[in-house]
The first five atom37 places (N, CA, C, CB, O) and aatype in JSON, in Angstrom:
{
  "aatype": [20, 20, 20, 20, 20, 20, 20, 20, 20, 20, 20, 20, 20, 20, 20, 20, 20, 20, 20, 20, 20, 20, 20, 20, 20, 20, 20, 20, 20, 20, 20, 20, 20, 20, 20, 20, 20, 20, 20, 20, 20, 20, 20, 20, 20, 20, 20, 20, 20, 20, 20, 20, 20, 20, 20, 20, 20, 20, 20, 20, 20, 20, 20, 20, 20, 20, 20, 20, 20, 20, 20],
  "atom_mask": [
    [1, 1, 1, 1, 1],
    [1, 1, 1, 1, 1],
    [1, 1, 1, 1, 1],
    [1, 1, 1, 1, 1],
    [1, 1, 1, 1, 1],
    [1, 1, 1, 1, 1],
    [1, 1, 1, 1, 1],
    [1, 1, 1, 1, 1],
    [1, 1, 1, 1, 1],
    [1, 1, 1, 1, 1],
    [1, 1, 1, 1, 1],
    [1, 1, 1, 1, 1],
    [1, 1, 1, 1, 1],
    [1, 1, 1, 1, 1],
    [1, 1, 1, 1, 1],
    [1, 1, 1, 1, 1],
    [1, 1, 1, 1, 1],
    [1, 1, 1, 1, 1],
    [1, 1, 1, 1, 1],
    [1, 1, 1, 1, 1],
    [1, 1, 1, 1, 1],
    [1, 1, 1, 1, 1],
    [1, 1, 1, 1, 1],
    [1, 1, 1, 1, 1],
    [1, 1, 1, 1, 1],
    [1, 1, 1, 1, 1],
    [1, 1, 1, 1, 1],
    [1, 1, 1, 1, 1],
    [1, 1, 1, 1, 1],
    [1, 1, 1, 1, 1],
    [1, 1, 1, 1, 1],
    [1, 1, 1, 1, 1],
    [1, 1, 1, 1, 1],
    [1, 1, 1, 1, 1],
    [1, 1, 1, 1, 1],
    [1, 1, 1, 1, 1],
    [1, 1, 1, 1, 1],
    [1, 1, 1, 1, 1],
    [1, 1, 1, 1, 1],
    [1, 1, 1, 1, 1],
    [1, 1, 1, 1, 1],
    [1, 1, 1, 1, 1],
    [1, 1, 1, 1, 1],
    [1, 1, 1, 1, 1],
    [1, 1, 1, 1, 1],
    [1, 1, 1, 1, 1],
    [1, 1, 1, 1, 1],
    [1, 1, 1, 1, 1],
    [1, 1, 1, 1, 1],
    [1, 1, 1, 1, 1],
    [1, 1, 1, 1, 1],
    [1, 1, 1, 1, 1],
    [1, 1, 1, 1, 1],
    [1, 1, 1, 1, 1],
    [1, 1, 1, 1, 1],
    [1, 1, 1, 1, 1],
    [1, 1, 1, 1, 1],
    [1, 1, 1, 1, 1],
    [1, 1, 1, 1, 1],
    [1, 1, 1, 1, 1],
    [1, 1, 1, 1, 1],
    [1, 1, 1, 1, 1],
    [1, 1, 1, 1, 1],
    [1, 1, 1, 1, 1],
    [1, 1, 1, 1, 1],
    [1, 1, 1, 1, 1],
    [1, 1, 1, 1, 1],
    [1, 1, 1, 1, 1],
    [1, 1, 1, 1, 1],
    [1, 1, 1, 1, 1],
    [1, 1, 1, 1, 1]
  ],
  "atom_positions": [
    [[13.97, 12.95, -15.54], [14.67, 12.04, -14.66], [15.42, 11.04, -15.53], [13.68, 11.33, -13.67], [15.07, 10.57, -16.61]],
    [[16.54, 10.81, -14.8], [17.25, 9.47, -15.51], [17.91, 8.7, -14.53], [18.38, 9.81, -16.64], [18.41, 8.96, -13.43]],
    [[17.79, 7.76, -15.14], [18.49, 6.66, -14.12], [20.04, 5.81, -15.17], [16.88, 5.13, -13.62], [20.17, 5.68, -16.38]],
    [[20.82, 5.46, -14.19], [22.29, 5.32, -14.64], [22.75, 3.75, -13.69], [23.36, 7.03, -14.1], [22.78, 3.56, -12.48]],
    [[23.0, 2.98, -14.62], [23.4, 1.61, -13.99], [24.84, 1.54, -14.35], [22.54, 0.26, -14.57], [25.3, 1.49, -15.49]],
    [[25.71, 1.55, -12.83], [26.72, 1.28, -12.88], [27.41, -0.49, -12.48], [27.04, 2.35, -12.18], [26.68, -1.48, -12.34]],
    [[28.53, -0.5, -12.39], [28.35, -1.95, -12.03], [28.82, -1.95, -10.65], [29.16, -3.02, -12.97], [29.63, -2.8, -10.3]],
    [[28.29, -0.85, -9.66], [28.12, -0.96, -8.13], [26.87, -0.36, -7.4], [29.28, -0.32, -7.52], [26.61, -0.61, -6.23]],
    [[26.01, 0.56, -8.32], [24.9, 1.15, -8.11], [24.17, 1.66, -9.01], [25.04, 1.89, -7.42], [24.6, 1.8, -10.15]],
    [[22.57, 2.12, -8.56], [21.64, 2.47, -9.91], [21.75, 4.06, -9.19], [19.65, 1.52, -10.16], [21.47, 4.26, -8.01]],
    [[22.25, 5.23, -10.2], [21.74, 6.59, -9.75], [20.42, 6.43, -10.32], [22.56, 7.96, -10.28], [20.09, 5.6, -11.16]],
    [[19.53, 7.49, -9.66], [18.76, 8.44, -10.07], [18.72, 10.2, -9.98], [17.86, 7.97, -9.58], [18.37, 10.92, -9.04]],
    [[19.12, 10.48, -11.0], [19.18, 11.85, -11.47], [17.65, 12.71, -11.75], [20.03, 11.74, -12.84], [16.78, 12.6, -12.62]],
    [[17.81, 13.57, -10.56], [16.14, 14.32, -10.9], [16.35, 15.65, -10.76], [14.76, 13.94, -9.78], [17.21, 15.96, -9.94]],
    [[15.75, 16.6, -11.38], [15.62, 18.23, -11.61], [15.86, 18.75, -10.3], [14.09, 18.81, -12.19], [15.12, 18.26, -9.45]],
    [[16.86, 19.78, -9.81], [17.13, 20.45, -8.8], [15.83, 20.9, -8.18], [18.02, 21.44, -9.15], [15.56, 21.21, -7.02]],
    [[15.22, 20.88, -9.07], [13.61, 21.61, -8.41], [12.89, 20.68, -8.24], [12.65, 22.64, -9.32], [11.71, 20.83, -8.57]],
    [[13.33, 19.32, -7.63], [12.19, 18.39, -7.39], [12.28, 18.74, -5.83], [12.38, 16.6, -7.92], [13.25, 19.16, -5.19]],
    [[10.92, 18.42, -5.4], [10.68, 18.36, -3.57], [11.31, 17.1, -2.91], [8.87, 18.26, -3.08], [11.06, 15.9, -2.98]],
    [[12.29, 17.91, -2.19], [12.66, 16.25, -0.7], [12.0, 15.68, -0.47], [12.96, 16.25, 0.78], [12.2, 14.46, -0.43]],
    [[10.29, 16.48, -0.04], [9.92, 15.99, 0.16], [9.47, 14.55, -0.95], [9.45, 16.78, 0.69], [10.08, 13.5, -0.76]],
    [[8.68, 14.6, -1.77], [8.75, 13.45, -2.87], [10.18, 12.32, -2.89], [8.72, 14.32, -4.39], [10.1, 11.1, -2.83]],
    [[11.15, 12.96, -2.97], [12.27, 12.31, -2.79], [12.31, 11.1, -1.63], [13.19, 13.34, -2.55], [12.79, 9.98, -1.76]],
    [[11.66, 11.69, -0.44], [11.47, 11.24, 0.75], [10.8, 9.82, 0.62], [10.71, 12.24, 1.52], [11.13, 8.68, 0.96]],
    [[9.31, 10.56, -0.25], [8.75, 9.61, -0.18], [8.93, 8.26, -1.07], [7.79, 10.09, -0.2], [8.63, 7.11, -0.75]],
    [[9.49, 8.71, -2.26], [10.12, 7.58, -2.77], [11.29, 6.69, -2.46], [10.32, 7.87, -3.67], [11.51, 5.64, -3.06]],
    [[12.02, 7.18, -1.52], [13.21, 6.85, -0.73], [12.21, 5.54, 0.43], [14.05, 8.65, 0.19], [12.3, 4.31, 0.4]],
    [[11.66, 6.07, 0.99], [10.2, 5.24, 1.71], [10.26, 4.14, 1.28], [8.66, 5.71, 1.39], [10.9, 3.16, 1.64]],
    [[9.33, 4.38, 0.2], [8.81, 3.17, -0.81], [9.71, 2.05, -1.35], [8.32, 3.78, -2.07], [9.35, 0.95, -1.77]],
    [[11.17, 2.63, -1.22], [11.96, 1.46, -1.86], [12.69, 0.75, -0.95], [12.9, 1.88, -2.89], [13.48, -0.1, -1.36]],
    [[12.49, 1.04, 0.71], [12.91, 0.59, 2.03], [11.66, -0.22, 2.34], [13.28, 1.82, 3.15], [11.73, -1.16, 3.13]],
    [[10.56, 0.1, 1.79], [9.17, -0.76, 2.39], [9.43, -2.11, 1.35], [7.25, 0.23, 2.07], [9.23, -3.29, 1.64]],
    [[9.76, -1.75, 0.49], [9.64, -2.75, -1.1], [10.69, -4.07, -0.07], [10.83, -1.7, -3.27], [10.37, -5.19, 0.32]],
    [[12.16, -3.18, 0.12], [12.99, -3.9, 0.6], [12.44, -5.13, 1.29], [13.7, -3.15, 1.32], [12.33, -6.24, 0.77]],
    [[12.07, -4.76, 2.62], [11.53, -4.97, 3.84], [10.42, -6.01, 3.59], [11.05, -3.65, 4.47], [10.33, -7.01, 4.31]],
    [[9.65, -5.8, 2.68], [8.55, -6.45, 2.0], [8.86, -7.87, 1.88], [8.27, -5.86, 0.64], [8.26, -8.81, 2.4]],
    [[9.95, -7.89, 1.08], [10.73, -9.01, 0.5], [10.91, -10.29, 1.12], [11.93, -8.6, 0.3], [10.82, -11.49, 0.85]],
    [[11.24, -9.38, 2.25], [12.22, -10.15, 3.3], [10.88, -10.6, 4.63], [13.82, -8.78, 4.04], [11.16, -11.2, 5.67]],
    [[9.67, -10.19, 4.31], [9.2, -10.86, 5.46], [8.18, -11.97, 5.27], [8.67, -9.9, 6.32], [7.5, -12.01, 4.24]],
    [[8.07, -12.87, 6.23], [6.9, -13.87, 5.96], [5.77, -13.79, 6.98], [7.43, -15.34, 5.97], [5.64, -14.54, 7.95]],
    [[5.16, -13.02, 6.71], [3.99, -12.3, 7.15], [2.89, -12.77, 6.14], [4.21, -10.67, 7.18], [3.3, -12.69, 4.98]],
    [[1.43, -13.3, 6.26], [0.58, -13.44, 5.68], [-0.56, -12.81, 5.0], [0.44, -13.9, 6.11], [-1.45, -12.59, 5.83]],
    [[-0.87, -12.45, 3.85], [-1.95, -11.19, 3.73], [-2.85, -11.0, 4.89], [-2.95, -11.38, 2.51], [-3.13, -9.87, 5.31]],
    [[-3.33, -12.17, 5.44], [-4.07, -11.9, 6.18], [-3.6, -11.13, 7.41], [-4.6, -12.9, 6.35], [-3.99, -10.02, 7.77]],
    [[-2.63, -11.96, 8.02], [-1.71, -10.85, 9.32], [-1.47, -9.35, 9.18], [-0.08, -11.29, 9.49], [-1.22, -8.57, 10.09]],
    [[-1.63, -8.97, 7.33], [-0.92, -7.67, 7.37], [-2.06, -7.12, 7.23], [0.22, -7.25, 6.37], [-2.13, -6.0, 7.73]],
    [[-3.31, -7.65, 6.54], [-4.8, -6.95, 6.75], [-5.06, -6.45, 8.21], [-6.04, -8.06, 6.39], [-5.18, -5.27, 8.53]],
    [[-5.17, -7.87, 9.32], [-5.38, -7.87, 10.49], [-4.47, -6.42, 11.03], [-5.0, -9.35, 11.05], [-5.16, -5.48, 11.43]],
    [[-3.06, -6.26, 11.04], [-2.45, -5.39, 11.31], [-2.51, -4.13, 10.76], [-1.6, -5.76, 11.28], [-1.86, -3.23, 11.28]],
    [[-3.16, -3.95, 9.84], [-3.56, -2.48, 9.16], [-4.98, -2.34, 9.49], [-3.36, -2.37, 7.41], [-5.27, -1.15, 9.39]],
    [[-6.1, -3.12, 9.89], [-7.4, -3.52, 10.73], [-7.08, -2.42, 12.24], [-7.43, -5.64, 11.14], [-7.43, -1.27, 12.48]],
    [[-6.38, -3.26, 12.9], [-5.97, -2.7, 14.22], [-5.46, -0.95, 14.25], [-4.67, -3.71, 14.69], [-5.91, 0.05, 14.82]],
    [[-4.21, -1.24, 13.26], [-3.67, 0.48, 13.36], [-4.65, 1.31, 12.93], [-2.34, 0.94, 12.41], [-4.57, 2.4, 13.49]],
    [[-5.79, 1.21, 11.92], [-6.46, 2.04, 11.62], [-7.75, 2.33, 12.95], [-6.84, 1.6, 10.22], [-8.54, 3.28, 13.01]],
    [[-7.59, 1.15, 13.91], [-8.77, 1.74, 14.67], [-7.69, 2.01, 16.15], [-10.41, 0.45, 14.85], [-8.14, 2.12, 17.29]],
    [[-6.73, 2.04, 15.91], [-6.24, 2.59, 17.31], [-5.31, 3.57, 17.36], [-5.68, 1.63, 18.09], [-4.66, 3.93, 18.34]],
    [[-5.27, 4.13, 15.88], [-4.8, 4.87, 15.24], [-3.0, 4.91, 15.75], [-5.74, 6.07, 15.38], [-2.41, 5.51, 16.65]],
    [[-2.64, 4.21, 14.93], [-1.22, 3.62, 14.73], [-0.72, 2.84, 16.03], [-0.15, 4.83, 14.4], [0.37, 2.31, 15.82]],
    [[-1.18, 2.64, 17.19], [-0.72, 2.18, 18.26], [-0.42, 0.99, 18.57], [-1.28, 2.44, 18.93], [0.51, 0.59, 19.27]],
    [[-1.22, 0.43, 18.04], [-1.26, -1.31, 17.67], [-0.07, -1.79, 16.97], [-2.55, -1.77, 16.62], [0.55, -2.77, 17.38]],
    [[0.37, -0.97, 15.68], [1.14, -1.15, 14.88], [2.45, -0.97, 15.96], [0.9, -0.26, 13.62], [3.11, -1.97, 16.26]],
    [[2.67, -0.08, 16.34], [3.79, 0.02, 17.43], [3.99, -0.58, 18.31], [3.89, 0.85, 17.97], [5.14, -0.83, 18.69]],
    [[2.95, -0.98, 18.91], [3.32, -2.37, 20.0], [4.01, -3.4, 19.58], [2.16, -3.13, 20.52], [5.02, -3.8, 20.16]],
    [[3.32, -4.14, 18.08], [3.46, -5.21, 17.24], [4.49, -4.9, 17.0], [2.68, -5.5, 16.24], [5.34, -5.57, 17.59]],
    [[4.96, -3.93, 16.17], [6.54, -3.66, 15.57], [8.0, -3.84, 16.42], [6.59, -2.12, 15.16], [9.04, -4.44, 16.15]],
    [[7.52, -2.94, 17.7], [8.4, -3.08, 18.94], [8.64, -4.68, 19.55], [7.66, -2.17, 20.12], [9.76, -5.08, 19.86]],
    [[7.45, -5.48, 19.65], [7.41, -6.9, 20.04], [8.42, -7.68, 19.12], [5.9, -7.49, 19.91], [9.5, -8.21, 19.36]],
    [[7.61, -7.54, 17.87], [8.85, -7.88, 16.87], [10.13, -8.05, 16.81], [8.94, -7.28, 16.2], [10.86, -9.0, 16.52]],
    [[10.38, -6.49, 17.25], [11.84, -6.26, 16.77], [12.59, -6.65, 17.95], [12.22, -4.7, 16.28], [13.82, -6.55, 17.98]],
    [[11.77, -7.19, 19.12], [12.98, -7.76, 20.39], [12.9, -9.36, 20.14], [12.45, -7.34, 22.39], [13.48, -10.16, 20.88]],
    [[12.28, -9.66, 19.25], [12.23, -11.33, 19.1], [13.63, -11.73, 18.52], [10.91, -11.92, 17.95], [13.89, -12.92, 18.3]]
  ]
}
């Protein structure tokens, strides 16, 4: 892999034979990173909220997210 800094974007160059899927998931990770950044959410709120989705198995999280996103 290589990566290439231009002075409008960073490529990343990876082996034709890498999986989308992986791709995917690193594509993920750098939209969560984003997103991350930008929110003021408290460890504790995001414990509490990963608390909930894990016992209602993601549903909680979707209510919350949806509530959110009409505020």
């Amino acid at each position: 892999m290589t990566i290439e800094h231009t002075s409008k974007e960073i490529i990343f160059k990876v082996p034709k034979n890498t999986k989308i899927e992986d791709l995917q998931d690193l594509a993920n990770l750098f939209e969560f990173k984003q997103l991350a950044r930008k929110s003021k959410a408290t460890q504790k709120q995001l414990d509490t909220l990963l608390s909930e989705s894990k016992r209602e198995g993601g549903k909680a999280l979707e209510v919350k997210l949806a509530y959110e996103d009409s505020c």
